[in-house]
C-alpha positions as CSV (number, residue, x, y, z in Angstrom):
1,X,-19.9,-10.2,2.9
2,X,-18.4,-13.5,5.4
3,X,-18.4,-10.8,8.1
4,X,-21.4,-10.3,10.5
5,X,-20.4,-6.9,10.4
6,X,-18.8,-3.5,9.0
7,X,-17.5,-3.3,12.2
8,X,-15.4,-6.9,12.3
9,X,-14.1,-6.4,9.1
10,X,-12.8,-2.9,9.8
11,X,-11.6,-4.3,13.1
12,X,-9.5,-7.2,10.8
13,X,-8.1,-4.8,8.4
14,X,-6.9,-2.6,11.3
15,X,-5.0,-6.1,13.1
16,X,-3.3,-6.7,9.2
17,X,-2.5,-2.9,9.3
18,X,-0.4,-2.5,12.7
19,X,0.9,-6.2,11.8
20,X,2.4,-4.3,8.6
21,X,0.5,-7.2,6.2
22,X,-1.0,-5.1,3.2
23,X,-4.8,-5.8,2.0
24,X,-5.3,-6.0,-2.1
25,X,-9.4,-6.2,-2.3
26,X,-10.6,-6.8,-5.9
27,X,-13.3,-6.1,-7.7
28,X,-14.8,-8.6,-10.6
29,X,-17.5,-6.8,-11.7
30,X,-19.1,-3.5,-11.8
31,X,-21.6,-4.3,-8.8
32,X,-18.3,-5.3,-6.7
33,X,-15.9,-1.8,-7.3
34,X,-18.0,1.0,-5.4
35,X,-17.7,-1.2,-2.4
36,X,-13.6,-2.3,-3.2
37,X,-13.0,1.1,-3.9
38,X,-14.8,2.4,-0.6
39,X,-13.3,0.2,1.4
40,X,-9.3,0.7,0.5
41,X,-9.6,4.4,0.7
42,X,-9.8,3.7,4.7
43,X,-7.4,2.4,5.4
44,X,-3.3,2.9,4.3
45,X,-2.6,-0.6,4.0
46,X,-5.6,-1.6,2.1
47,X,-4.9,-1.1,-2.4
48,X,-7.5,-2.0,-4.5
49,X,-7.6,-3.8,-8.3
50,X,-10.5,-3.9,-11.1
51,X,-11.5,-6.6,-13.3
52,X,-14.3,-8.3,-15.3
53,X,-14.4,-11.9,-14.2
54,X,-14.8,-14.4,-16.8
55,X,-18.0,-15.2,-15.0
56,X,-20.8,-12.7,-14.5
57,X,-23.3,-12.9,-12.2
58,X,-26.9,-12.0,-14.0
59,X,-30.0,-11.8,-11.6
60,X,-30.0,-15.4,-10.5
61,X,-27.5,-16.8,-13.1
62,X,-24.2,-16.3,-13.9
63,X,-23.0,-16.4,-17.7
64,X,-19.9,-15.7,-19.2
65,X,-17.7,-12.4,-20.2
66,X,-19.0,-10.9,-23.7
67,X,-17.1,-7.8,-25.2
68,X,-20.6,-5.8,-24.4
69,X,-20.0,-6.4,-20.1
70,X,-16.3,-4.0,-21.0
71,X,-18.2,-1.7,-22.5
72,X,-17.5,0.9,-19.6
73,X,-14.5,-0.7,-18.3
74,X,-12.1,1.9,-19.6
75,X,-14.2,4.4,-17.9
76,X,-13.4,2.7,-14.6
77,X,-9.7,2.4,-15.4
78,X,-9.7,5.6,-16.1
79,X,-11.2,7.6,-13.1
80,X,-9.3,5.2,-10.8
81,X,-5.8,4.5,-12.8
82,X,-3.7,6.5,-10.1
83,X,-5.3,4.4,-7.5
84,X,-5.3,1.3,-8.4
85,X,-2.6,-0.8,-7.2
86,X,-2.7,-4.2,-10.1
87,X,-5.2,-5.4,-12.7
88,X,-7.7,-7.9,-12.1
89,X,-9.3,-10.8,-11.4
90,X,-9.6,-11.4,-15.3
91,X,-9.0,-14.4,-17.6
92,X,-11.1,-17.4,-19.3
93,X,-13.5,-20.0,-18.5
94,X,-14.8,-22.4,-21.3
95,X,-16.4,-24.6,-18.6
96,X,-18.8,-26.6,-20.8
97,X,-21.3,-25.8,-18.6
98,X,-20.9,-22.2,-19.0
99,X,-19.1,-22.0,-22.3
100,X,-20.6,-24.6,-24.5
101,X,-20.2,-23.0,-27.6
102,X,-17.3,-21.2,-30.1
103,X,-19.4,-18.5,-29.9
104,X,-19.3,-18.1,-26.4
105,X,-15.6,-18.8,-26.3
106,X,-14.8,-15.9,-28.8
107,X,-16.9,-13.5,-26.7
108,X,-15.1,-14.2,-23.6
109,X,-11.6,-13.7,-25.6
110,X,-12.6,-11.1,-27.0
111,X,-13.5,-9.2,-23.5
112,X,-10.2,-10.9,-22.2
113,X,-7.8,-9.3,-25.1
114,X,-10.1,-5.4,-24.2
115,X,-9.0,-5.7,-20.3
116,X,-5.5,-7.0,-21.3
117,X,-5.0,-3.9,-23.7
118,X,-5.9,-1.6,-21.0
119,X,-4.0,-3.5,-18.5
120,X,-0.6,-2.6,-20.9
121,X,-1.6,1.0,-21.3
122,X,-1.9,1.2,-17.4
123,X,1.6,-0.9,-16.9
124,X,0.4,-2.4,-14.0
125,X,0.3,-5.8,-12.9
126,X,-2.8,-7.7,-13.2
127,X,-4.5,-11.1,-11.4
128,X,-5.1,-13.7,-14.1
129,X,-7.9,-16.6,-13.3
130,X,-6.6,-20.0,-14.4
């Protein structure tokens, strides 16, 4: 977390409140949505989204997106569809250095196309990395 503290980034959300500025916080992987989640339900002006990132963060490494990380993705969507406020951060990365094979590629569209289905179930917007 950038903050020092709970505390300072409670006190920010509260400023962004009574200035009437609404807070999306997104989570981009499973380790990421208990806290997103935890966090919007505070406050009113604070929504949340869910996501897989096209890059995962594995122990020390990251690696990309394959169809087995959206294994419980649905379940997410599910428990928190009337929640959730957009879709999100999802998309593609064929960085060489991540991506350096077909194989890799097709993986990571293949989780991509899984989110976007659920996505267009939900109707809801969604947050596309470029």
């Amino acid at each position: 977390m950038p903050f020092k503290s709970e505390q300072q980034l409670s006190s920010l959300l509260e400023q962004c409140c009574y200035a009437g500025i609404t807070i999306i916080g997104v989570g981009m992987c499973y380790d990421d949505f208990p806290e997103v989640i935890r966090i919007s339900s505070k406050l009113k002006n604070v929504g949340f989204g869910l996501g897989l990132h096209p890059i995962q963060k594995r122990v020390n490494d990251k690696v990309p997106l394959t169809l087995a990380d959206t294994l419980h993705f649905e379940e997410w969507l599910n428990k928190h569809h009337s929640s959730l406020i957009c879709l999100g951060e999802c998309g593609l990365d064929f960085s060489k250095w991540l991506c350096p094979t077909s194989v890799e590629r097709d993986q990571q569209r293949a989780a991509f196309s899984k989110q976007v289905l659920g996505y267009l179930l939900l109707k809801l917007s969604y947050i596309v990395y470029f």
